[in-house]
VOTI-845528 format. One record per residue (C-alpha): residue number from 0; residue in three letters; z negated, x negated, y. Coordinates in steps of 0.05 Angstrom, whole numbers, plus 5000, padded with zeros to 4 digits. Layout:
<sites>
   num   residu      w      u      v
   NUM      ALA      Z      X      Y
...
</sites>
This chain:
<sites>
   num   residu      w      u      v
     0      UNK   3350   2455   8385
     1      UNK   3329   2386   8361
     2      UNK   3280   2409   8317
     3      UNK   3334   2451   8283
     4      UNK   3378   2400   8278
     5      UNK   3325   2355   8250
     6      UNK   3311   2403   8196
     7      UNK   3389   2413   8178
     8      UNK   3397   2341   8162
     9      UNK   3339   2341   8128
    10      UNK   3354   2400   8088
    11      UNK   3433   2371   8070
    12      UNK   3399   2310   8039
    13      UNK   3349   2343   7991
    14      UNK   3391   2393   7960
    15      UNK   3456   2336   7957
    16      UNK   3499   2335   8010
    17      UNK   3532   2278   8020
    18      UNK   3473   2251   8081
    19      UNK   3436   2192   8044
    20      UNK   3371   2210   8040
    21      UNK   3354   2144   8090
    22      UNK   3390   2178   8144
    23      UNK   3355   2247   8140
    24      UNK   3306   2265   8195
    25      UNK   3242   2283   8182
    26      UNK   3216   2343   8183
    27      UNK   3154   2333   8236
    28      UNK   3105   2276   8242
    29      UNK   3082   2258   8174
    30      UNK   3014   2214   8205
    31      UNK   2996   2275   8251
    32      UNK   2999   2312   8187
    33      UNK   2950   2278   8157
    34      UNK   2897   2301   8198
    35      UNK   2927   2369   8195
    36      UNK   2908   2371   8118
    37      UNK   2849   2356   8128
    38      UNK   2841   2435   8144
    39      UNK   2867   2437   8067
    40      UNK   2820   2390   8033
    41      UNK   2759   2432   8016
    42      UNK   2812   2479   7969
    43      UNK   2866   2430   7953
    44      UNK   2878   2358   7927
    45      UNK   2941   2312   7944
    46      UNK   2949   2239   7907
    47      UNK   2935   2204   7846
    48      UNK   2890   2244   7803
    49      UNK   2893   2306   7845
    50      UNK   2876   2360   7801
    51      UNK   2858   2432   7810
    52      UNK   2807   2462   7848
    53      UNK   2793   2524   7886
    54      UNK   2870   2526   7896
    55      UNK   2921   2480   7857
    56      UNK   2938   2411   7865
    57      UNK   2994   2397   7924
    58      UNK   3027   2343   7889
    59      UNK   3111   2360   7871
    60      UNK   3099   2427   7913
    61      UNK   3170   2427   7942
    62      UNK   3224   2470   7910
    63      UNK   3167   2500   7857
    64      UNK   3177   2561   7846
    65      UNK   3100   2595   7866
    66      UNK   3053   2599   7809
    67      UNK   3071   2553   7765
    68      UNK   3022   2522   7733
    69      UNK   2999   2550   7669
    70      UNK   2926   2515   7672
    71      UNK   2907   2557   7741
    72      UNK   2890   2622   7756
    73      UNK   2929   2651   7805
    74      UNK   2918   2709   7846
    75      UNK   2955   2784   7831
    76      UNK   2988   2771   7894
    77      UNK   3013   2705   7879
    78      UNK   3048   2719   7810
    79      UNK   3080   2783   7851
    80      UNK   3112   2739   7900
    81      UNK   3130   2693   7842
    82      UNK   3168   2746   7808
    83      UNK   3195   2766   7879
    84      UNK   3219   2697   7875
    85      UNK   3183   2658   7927
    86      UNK   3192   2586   7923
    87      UNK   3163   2526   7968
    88      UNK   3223   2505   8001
    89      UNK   3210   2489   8068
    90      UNK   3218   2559   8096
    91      UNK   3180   2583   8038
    92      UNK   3121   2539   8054
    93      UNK   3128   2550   8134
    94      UNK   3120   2621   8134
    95      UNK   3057   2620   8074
    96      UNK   3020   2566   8119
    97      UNK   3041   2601   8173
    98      UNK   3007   2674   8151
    99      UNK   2981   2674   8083
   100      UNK   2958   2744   8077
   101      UNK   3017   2774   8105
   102      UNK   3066   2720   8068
   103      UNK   3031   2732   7997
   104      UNK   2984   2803   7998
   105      UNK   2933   2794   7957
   106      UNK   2930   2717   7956
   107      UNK   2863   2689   7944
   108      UNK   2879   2636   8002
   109      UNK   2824   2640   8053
   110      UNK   2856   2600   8106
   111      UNK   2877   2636   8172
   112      UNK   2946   2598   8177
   113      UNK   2978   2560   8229
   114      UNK   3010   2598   8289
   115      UNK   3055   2537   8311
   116      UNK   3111   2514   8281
   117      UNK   3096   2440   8298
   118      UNK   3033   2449   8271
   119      UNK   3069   2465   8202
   120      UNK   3125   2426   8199
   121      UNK   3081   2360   8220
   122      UNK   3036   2385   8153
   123      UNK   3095   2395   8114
   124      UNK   3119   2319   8130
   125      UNK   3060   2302   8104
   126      UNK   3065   2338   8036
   127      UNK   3134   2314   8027
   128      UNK   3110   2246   8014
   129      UNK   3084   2267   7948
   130      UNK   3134   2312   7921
   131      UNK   3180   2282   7875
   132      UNK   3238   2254   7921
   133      UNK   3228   2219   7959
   134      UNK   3188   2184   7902
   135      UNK   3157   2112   7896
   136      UNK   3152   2096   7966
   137      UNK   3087   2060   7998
   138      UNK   3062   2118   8035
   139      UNK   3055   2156   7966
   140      UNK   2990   2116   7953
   141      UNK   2928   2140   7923
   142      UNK   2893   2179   7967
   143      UNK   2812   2177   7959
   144      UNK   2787   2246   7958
   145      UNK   2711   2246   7984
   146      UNK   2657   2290   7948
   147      UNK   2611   2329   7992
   148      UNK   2554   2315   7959
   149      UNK   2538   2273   7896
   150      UNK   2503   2317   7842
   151      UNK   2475   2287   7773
   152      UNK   2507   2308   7709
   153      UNK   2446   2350   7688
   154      UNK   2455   2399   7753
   155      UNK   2533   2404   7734
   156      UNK   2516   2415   7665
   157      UNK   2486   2474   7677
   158      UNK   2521   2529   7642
   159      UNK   2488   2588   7693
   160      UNK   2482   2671   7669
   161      UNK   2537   2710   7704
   162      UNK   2491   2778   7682
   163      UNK   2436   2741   7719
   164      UNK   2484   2717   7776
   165      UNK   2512   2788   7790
   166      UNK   2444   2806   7794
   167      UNK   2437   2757   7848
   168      UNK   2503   2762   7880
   169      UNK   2473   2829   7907
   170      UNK   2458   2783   7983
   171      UNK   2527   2747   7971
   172      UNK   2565   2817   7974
   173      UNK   2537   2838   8038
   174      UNK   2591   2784   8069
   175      UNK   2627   2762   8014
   176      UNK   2677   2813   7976
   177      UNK   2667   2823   7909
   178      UNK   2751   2839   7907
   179      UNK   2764   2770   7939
   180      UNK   2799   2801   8005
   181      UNK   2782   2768   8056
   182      UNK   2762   2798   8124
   183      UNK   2746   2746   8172
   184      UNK   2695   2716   8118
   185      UNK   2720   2674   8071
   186      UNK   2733   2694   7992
   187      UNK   2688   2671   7935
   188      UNK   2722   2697   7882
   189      UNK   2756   2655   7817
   190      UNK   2723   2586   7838
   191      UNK   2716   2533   7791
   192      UNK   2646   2528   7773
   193      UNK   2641   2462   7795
   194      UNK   2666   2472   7862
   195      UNK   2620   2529   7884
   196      UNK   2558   2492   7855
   197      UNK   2575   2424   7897
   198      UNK   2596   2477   7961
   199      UNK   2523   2510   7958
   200      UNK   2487   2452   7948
   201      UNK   2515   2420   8002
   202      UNK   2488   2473   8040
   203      UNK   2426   2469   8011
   204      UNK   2429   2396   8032
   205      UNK   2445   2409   8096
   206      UNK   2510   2367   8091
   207      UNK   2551   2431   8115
   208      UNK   2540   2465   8179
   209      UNK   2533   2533   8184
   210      UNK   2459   2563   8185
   211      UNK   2453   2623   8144
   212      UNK   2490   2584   8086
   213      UNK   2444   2536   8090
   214      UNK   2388   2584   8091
   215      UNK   2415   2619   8030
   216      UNK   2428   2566   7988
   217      UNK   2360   2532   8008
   218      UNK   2321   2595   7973
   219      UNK   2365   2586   7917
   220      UNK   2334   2545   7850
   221      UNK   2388   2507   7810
   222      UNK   2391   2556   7752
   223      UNK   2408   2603   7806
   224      UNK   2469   2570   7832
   225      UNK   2496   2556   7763
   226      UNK   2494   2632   7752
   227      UNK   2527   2658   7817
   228      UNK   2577   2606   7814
   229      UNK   2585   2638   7735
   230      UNK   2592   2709   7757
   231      UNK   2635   2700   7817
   232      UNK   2681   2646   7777
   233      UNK   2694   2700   7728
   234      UNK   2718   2755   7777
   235      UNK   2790   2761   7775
</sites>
């Protein structure tokens, strides 16, 4: 009961009720939230400078209409539920985080969801801080976003062969869908180039854990990663 009551306030003063916005509750706990995004960070950037990456920047999320921004590629799915007219309010948000396949088919979202509502509303405190109201308050700061791994300008200026990458992509597949669904394993499918090179040269680096990655990306010359991160960027 408190929760909802928490979230009624809360709602009254964003959309203009006559509540001050000081005297709105808020919607979970913003600081436990933090750490909660953390299960966001390797797809998604929040703060000064965010900018695209595997998924789109978090920054001004609430009342956005989905798919929105013309410089990312969204999913099939996404611009359905766009035209269905999804938008992140908070209800919009709670039940995407909560079950993204089921909330958006088709979405390119890898991310299992989050089963309990505290869970999401405690995330969703945390996002509010950098939408646009409330808006210049201290705990809007620049956030530092840490790279994996450090890779010099001539590996990221590779410009790999998707032909030569689908060719290798052939050991990828036999986990990874070449449609993007995801099954359990993660998809691969529309990445930035960037972000696919730095994700398997970390494992090659041994800087994330999971063994087989590592082993894969450890066979795998330079040249090579530039082109699978070509061929599997250019998949729709």
């Amino acid at each position: 009961m408190r929760l909802a009551i928490s979230i009624i306030t809360l709602w009254a003063a964003l959309t203009g009720a006559a509540l001050g916005e000081e005297s709105a509750e808020a919607i979970g706990d913003s600081e436990r939230g933090a750490k909660m995004f953390k299960k966001c960070k390797s797809c998604h950037q929040l703060g000064d400078g965010a900018k695209h990456k595997i998924g789109p920047h978090l920054n001004g999320i609430f009342f956005r209409p989905a798919a929105t921004f013309d410089d990312f590629k969204y999913s099939k799915g996404m611009y359905a539920a766009r035209e269905a007219g999804l938008v992140w309010d908070i209800d919009g948000l709670s039940r995407f985080i909560e079950d993204p396949r089921g909330t958006v088919p088709g979405t390119k979202m890898s991310f299992h969801g989050l089963p309990k509502e505290k869970d999401r509303f405690d995330l969703l405190a945390f996002l509010r801080i950098y939408s646009d109201n409330p808006q210049n308050i201290p705990e809007a700061a620049p956030t530092a976003i840490k790279v994996e791994v450090e890779l010099s300008p001539e590996i990221l200026a590779i410009v790999g062969d998707p032909d030569y990458g689908e060719y290798l992509a052939t050991e990828c597949t036999t986990c990874h869908q070449s449609s993007g669904d995801f099954d359990g394993i993660p998809g691969i499918v529309g990445w930035p180039n960037e972000d696919f090179v730095i994700a398997m040269h970390a494992y090659k680096l041994k800087k994330r854990d999971h063994p087989v990655m590592q082993m894969m990306a450890g066979r795998l010359a330079d040249d090579e990663i530039a082109a699978l991160a070509a061929y599997f960027g250019n998949l729709n």
